[in-house]
C-alpha positions as CSV (number, residue, x, y, z in Angstrom):
1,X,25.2,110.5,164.3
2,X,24.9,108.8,167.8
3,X,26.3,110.8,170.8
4,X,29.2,108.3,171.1
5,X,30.0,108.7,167.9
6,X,30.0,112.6,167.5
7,X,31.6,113.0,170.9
8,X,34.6,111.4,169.0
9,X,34.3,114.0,166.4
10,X,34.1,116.8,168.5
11,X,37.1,115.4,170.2
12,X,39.1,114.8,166.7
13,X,37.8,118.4,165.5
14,X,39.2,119.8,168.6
15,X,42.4,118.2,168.5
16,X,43.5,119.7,165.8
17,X,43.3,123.1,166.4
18,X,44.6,122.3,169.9
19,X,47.8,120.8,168.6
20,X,48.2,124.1,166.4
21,X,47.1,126.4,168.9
22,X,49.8,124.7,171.2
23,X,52.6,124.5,168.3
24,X,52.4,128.4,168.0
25,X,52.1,129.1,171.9
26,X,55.5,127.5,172.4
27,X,57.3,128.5,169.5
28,X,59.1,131.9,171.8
29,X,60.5,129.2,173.9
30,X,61.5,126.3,171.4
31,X,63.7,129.5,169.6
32,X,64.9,131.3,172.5
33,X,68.6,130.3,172.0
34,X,68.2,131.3,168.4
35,X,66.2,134.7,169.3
36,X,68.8,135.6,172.7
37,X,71.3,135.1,169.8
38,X,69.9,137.2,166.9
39,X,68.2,139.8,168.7
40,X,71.0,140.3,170.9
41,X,68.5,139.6,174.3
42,X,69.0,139.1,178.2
43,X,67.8,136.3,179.7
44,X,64.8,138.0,181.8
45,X,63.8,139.8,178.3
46,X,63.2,136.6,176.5
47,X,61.4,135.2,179.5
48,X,59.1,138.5,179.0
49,X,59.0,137.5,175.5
50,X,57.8,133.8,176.0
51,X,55.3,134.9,178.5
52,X,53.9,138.0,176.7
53,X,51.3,135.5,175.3
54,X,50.2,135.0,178.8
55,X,49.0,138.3,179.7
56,X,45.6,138.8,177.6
57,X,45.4,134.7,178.3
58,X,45.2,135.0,182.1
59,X,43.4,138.1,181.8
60,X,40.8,136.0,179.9
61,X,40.1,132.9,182.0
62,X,37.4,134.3,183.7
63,X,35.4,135.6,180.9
64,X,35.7,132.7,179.2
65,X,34.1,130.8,181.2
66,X,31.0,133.3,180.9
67,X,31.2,134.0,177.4
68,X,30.8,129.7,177.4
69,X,27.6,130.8,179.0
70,X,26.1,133.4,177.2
71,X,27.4,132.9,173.7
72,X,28.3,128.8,173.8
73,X,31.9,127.2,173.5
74,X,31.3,127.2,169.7
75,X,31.3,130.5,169.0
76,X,33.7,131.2,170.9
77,X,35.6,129.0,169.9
78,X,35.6,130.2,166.5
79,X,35.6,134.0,166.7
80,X,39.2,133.4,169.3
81,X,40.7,130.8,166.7
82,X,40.7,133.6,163.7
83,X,42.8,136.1,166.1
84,X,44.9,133.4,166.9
85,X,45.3,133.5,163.2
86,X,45.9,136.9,162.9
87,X,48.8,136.3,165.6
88,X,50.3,133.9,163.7
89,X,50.6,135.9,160.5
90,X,52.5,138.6,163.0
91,X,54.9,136.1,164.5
92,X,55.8,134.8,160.7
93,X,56.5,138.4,159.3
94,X,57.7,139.7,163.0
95,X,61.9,140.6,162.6
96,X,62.0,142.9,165.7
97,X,61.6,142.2,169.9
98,X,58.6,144.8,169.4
99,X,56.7,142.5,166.7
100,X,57.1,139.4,168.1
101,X,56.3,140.8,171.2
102,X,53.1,142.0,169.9
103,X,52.4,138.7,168.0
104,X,52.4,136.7,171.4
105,X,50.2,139.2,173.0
106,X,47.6,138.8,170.1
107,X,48.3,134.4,170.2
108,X,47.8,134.6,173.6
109,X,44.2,136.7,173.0
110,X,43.5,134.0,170.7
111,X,44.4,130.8,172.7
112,X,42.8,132.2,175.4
113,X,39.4,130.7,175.7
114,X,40.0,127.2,173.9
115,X,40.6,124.9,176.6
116,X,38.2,125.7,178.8
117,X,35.7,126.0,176.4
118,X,36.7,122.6,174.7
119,X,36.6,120.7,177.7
120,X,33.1,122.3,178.8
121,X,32.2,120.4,175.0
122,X,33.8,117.4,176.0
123,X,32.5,117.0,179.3
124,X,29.1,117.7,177.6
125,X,28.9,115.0,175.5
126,X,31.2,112.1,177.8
127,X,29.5,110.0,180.5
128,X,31.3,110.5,184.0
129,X,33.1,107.0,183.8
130,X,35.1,108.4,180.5
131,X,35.1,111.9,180.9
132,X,38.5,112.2,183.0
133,X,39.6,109.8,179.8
134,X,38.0,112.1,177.1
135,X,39.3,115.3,178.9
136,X,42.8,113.3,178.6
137,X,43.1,112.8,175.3
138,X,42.7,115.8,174.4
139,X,45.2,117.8,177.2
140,X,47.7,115.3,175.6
141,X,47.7,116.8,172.5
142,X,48.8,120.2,174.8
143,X,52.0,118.2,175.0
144,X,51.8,116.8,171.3
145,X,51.7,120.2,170.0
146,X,54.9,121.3,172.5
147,X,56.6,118.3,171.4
148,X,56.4,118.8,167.9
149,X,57.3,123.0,168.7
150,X,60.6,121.9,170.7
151,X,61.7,119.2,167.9
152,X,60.6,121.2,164.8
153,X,62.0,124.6,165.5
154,X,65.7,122.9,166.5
155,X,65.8,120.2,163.1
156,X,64.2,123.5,161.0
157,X,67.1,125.7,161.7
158,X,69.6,123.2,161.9
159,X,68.3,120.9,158.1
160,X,66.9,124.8,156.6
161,X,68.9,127.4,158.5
162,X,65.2,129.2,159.0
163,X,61.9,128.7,160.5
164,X,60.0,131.0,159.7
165,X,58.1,128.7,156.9
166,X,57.4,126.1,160.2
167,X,55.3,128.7,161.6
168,X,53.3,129.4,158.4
169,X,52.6,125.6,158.3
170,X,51.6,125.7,161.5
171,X,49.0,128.5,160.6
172,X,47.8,126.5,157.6
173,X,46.8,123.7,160.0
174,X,45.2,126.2,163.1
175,X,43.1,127.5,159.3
176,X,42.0,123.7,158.8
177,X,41.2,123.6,162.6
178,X,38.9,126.2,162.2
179,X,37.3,125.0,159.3
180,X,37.0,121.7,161.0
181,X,35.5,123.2,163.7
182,X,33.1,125.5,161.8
183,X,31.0,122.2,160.4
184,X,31.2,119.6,163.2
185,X,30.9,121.1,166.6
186,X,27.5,121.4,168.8
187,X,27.4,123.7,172.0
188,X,25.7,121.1,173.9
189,X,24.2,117.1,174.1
190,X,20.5,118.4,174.8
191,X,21.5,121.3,176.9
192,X,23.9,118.9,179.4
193,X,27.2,121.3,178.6
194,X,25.5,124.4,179.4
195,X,25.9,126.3,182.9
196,X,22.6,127.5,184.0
197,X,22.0,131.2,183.1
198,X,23.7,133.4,186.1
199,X,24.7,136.8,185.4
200,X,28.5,137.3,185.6
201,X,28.4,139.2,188.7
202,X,26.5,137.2,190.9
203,X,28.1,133.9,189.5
204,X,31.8,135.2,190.3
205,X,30.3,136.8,194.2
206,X,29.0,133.1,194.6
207,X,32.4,131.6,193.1
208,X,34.5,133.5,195.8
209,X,32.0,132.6,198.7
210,X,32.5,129.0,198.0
211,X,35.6,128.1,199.9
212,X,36.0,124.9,197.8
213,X,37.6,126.5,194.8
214,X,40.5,127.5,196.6
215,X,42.6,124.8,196.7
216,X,42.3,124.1,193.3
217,X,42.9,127.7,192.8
218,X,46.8,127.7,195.1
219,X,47.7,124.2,194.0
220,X,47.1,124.5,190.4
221,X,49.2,128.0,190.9
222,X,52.3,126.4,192.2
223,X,51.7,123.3,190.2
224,X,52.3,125.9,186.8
225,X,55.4,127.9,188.8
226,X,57.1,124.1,188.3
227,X,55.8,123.9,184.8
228,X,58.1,126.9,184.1
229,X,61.1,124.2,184.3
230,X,59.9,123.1,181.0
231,X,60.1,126.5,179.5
232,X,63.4,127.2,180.3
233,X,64.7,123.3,179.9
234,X,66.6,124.2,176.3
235,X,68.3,127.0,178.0
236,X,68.8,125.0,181.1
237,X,70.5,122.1,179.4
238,X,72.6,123.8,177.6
239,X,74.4,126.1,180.2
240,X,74.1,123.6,183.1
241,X,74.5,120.0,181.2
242,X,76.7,121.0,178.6
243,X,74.1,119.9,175.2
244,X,74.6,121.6,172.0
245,X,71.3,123.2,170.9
246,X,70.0,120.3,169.5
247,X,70.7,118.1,171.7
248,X,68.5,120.3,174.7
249,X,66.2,120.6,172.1
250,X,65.6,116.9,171.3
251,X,65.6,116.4,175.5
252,X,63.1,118.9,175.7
253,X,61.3,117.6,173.1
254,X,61.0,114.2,175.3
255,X,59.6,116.0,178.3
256,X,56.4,117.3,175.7
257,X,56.4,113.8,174.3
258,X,56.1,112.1,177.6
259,X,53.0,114.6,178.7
260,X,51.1,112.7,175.6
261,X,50.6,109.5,177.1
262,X,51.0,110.8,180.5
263,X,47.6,113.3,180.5
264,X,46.2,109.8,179.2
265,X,47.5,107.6,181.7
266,X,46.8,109.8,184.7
267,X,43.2,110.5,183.5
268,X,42.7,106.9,182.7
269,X,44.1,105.6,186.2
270,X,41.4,107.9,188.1
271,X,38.4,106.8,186.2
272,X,39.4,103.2,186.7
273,X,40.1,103.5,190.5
274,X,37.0,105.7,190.3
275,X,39.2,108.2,192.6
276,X,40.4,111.7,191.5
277,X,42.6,112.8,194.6
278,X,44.8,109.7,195.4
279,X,46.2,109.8,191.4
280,X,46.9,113.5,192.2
281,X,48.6,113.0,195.3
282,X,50.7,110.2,194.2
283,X,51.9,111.7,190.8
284,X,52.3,115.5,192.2
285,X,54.8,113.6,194.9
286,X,56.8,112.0,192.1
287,X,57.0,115.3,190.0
288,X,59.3,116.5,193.5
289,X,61.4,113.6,193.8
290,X,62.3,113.4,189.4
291,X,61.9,117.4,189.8
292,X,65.0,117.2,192.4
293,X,66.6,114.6,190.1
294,X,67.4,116.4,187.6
295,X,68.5,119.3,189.1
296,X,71.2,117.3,191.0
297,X,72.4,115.8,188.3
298,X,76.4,116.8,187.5
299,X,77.2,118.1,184.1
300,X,78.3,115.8,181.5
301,X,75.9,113.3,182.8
302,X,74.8,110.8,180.0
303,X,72.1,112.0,177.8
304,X,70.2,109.0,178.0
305,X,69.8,109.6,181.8
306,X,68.7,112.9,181.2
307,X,66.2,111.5,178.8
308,X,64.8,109.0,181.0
309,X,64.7,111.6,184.1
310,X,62.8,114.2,181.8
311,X,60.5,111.8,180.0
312,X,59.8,111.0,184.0
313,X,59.6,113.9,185.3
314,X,57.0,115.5,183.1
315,X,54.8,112.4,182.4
316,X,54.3,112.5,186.7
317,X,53.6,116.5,186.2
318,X,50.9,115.5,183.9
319,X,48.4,115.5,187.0
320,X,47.3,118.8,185.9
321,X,44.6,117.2,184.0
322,X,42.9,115.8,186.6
323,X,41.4,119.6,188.0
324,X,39.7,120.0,184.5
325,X,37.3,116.8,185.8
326,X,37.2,117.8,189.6
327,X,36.0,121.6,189.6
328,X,33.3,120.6,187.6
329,X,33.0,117.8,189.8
330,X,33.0,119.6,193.1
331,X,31.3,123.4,192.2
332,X,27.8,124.0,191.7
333,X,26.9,123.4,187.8
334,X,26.1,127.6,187.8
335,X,30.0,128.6,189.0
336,X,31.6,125.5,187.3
337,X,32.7,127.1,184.1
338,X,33.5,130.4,186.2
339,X,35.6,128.4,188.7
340,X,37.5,126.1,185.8
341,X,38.1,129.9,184.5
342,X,39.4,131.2,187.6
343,X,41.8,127.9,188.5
344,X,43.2,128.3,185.0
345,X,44.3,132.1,185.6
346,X,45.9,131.2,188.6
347,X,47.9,128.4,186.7
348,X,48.7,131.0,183.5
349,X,49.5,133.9,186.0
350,X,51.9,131.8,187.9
351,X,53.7,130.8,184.3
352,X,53.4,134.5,183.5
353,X,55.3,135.8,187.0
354,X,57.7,132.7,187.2
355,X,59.0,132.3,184.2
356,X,60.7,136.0,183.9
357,X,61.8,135.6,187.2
358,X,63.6,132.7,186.8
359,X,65.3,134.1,184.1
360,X,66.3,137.6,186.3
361,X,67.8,135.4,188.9
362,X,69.6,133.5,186.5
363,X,71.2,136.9,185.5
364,X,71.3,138.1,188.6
365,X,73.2,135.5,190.6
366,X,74.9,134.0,187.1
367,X,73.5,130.5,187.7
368,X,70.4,128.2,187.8
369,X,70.6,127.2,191.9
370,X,68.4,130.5,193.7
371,X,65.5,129.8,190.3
372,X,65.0,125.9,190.6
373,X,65.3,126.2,194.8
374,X,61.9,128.4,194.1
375,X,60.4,125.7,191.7
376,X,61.8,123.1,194.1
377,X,60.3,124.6,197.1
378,X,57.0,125.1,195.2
379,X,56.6,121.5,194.1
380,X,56.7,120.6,197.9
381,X,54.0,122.8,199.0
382,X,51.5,121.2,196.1
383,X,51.1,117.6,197.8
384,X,50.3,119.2,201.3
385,X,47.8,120.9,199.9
386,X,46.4,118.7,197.9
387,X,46.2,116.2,201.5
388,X,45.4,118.7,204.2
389,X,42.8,120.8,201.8
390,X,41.6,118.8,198.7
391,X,38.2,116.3,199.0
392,X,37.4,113.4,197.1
393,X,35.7,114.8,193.8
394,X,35.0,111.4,191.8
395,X,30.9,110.2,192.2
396,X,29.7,113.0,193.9
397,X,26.8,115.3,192.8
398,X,28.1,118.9,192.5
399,X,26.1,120.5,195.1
400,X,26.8,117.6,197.5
């Protein structure tokens, strides 16, 4: 098979687990009105709940990047995808806060070390000129697989009045992922994928030395604390906009849909302006203004407003893509996987922290203003340091 062909392959065996993986991970959020409601929970507690999967996947960022290095993205790609498994068979049988607590914590295990090690793959096989592209493609199914949780969970238990067989579908896919993976995927295009042998140690002491990472590191933080507004956006909409549950839930469901051809688009408008910072300028500026937007916005505005502003709002967000192709673009080829590692900790962290506290101060002060100020003020500070702090990535030689 020629390397354009089976780096389309890799890409479609990828996708498929990704769009389970992602299904599952966002599965908490998609039924937090139904979960507050059946398990009788506070606000903060189901944002602990929808991040618990976050913990062992920050934790794991890091490592992944070396175990990419010492045992290759395929392996661990497959050993991660069965616990994933395991954590979906918990989260189907799971009836109390204590179980589906402890399913998230074994999903989030699981999930851990995809990405990064499937866009190491990617970026292995892709030429420069399509990689941003490649890496696209496939972050949009992060969105597809969101999109299908926050439609499918709502029109499950409103058409079934369950949803518990949606997730064991869901696990019958993530199994044909697997399997899919199992026969088609390579570690490497000749040995182009693989970092250069370092031990973990010295790697991460030369990762933190390099004061390059850093910007990546704050801004892809605070870009995730406004990613939280997506996982509270069913909630949101129905206390502050007045939608019934499956109304919020088909608006939410337009916010994932919109990241689809959004990670595509943003990726695809850097390689063709051959430019990886003005695209990340531009869009993380019009993820304020929509951001803004749609917190202003009265109740009993239209829903087709609040379509259009969300469908906005998180195709402009979809920026995030564009680190995945500029740390590898900007840190030496020996820290590259490390520092992808340690950006994407910062980003899951962030999720981790923010999203339980925006819940507290929504029961703390009995309304949404004090918790979207924070993401509001957040989603400020990212363009200024993406201007004052953040070089040009596209063309040059890592070590440059």
């Amino acid at each position: 098979m020629k390397n354009g062909s089976y780096a389309l392959a890799i890409l479609a065996a990828l996708s498929v687990t990704y769009f389970a993986e992602n299904f599952i991970r966002s599965a908490a959020t998609a039924l937090a009105p139904i979960l507050i409601r059946d398990l009788g929970l506070s606000y903060g507690a189901m944002g602990l709940l929808s991040t618990a999967l976050l913990l062992f996947y920050s934790l794991m960022q890091v490592p992944s990047g070396a175990l990419s290095g010492s045992l290759g993205p395929r392996r661990t790609i497959l050993g991660f995808t069965a616990l994933t498994l395991a954590g979906v068979a918990v989260f189907y049988i799971g009836s109390s806060y204590l179980q589906l607590f402890a399913a998230q914590l074994l999903i989030g295990l699981g999930c851990s070390v995809f990405y990064l090690n499937a866009v190491i793959l990617v970026s292995a096989w892709l030429p420069q000129a399509r990689r941003a592209t490649g890496i696209g493609v496939l972050s949009a199914v992060f969105n597809l697989g969101n999109f299908a949780a926050y439609l499918g969970f709502p029109l499950a238990v409103e058409r079934t009045g369950g949803w518990r067989w949606l997730v064991l579908a869901v696990g019958g896919l993530l199994a044909l992922g697997w399997a899919l993976n199992y026969i088609v995927l390579r570690d490497d295009s000749g040995g182009a994928g693989r970092p250069a042998p370092m031990g973990f140690r010295a790697g991460f002491r030369r990762l933190l030395s390099d004061p390059r990472v850093y910007p990546f590191a704050v801004g892809y933080t605070l870009r995730n604390a406004v990613f939280v507004f997506a996982n509270w956006l069913p909630q949101y909409l129905m206390d502050a906009k007045g939608l019934t549950y499956l109304e919020a839930g088909q608006v939410a469901s337009m916010g994932t849909l919109a990241g689809i051809p959004g990670c595509i688009l943003v990726a695809a408008l850097s390689d063709r302006l051959h430019s990886r910072k003005r695209p990340l300028l531009l869009f993380s500026v019009l993820t304020l203004v929509l951001l803004t937007a749609v917190v202003l916005t009265p109740p009993g505005t239209p829903i087709a407003v609040l379509y259009t502003l969300i469908f906005l709002f998180s195709a402009s967000n979809s920026y995030w893509v564009l680190y995945f192709s500029m740390v590898p673009e900007t840190l030496p080829r020996e820290t590259a996987s490390l520092g992808l590692g340690l950006v994407n900790m910062g980003g899951t962290v962030s999720i981790g922290l923010v999203t339980p506290i925006y819940g507290a101060l929504v029961d703390a002060t009995g309304g949404y203003g004090a918790s979207n100020a924070l993401l509001i003020g957040a989603a400020a500070a990212v363009p200024l340091i993406y201007h004052r702090f953040m070089g040009e990535s596209y063309g040059r030689a890592p070590d440059e």
